[in-house]
Backbone as a printed PyTorch tensor [residue, N CA C, xyz], in Angstrom:
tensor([[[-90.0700, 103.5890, -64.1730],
         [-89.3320, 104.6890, -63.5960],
         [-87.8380, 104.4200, -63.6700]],

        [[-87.1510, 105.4440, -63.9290],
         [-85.4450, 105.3160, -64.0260],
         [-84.9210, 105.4360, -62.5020]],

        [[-84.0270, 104.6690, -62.3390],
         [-83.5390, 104.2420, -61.2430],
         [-82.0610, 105.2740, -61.4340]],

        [[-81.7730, 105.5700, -59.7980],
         [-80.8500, 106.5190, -59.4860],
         [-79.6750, 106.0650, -59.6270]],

        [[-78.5270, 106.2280, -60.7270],
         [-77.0850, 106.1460, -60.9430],
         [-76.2990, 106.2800, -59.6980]],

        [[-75.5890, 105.2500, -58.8370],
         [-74.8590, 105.8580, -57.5780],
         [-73.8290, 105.3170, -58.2930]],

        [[-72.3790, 105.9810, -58.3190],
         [-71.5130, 105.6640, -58.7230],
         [-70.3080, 105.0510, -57.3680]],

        [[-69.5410, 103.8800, -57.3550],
         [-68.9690, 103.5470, -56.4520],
         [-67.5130, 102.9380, -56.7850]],

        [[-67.1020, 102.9610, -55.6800],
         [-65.1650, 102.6510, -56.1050],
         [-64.8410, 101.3970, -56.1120]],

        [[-64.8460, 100.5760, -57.0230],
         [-64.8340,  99.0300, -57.0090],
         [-63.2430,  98.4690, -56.4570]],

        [[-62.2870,  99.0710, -56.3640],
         [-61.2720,  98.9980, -55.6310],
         [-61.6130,  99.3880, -54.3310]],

        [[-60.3650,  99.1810, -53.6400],
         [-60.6380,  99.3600, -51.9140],
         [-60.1750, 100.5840, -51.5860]],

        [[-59.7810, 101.0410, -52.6520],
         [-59.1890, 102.7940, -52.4010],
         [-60.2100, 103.5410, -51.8420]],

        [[-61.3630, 103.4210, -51.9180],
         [-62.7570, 104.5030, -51.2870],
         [-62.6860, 104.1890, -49.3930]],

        [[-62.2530, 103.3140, -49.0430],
         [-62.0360, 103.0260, -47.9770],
         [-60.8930, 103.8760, -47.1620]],

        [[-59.7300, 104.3990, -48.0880],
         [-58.8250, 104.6960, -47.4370],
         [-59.0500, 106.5370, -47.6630]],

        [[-59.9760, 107.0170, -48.0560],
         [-60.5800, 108.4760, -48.7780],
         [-61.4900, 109.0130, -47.6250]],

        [[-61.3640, 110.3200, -47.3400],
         [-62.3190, 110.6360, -46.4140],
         [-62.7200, 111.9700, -46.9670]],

        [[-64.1070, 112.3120, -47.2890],
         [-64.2170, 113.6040, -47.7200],
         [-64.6050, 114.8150, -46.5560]],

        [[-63.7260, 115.7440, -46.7160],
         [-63.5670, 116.8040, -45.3040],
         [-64.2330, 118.0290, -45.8660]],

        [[-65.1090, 118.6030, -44.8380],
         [-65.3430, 120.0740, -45.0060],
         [-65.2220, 120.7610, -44.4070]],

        [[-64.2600, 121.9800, -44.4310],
         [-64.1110, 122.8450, -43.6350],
         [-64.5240, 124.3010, -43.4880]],

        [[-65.0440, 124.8310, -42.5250],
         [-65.6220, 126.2620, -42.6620],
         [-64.5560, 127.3410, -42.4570]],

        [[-64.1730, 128.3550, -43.6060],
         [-63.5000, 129.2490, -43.6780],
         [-63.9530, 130.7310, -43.3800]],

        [[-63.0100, 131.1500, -42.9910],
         [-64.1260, 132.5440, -42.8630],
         [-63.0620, 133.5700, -43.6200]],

        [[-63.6670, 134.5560, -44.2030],
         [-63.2590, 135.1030, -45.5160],
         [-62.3250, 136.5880, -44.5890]],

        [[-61.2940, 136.6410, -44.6470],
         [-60.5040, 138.2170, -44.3750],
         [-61.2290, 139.6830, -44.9220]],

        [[-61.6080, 139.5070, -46.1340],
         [-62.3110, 140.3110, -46.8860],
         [-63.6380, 141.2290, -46.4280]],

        [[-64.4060, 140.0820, -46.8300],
         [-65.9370, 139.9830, -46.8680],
         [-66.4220, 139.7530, -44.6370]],

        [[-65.4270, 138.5850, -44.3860],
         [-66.3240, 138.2970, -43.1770],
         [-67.2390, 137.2990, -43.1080]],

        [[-67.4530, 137.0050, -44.3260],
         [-68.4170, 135.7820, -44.6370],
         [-68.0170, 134.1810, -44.8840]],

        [[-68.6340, 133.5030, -44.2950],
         [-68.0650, 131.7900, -44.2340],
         [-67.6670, 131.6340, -45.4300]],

        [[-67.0570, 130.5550, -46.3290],
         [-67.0980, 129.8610, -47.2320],
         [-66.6250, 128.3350, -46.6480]],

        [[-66.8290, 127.7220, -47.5910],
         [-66.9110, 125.8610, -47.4600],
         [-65.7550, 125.1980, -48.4610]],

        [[-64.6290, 124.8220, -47.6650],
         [-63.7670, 124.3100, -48.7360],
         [-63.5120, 122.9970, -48.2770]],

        [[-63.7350, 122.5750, -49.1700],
         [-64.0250, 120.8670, -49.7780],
         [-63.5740, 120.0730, -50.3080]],

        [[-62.4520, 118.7850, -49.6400],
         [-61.6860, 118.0320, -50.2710],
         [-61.6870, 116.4690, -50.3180]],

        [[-61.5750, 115.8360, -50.6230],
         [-61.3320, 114.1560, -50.7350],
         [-59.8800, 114.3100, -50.5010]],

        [[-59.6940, 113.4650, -49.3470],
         [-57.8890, 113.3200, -48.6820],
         [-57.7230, 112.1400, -47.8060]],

        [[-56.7740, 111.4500, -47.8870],
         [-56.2150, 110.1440, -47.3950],
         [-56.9780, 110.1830, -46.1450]],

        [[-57.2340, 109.2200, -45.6400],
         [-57.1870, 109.2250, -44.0460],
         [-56.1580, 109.2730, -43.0920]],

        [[-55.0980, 109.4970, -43.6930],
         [-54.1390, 110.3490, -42.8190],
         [-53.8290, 111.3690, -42.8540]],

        [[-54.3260, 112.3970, -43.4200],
         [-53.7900, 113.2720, -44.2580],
         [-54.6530, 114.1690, -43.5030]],

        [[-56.1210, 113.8740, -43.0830],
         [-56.9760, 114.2300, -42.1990],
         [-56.7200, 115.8570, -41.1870]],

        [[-55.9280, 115.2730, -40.5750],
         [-55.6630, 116.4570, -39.4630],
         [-54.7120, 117.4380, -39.8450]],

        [[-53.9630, 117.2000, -41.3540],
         [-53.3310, 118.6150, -41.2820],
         [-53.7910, 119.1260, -42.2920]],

        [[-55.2980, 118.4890, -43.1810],
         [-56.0580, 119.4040, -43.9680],
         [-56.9370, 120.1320, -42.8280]],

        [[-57.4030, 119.9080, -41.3200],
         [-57.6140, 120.6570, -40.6570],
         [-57.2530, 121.9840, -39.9890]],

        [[-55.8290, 121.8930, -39.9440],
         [-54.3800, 122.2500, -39.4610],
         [-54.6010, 123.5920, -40.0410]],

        [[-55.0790, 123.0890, -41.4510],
         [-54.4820, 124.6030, -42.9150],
         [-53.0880, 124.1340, -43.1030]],

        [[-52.6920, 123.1770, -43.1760],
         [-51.4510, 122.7490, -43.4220],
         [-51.0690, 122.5960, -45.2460]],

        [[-52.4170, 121.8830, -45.9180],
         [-52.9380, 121.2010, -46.7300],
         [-52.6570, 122.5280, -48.0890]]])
């Protein structure tokens, strides 16, 4: 059996990466969408903000 490819960050940079998801809700439609980023760990609270 083939074994599952996990790909990983051999530097220490994956440590300092946090992947965020945030639920948007659409002006339009009314309907959620999901926007989805990899961002510093400081960077954190003003991709929350909507700063980002």
């Amino acid at each position: 059996m083939a074994k599952k490819v996990v790909g990983r960050v051999k530097s220490g940079a994956g440590k300092t990466m946090t992947r965020c998801v945030k639920m948007v809700r659409s002006e339009k439609t009314g309907a959620y969408t999901f926007k989805e980023d990899v961002v510093l760990n400081e960077d954190v609270k003003s991709f929350f903000a909507g700063k980002q």
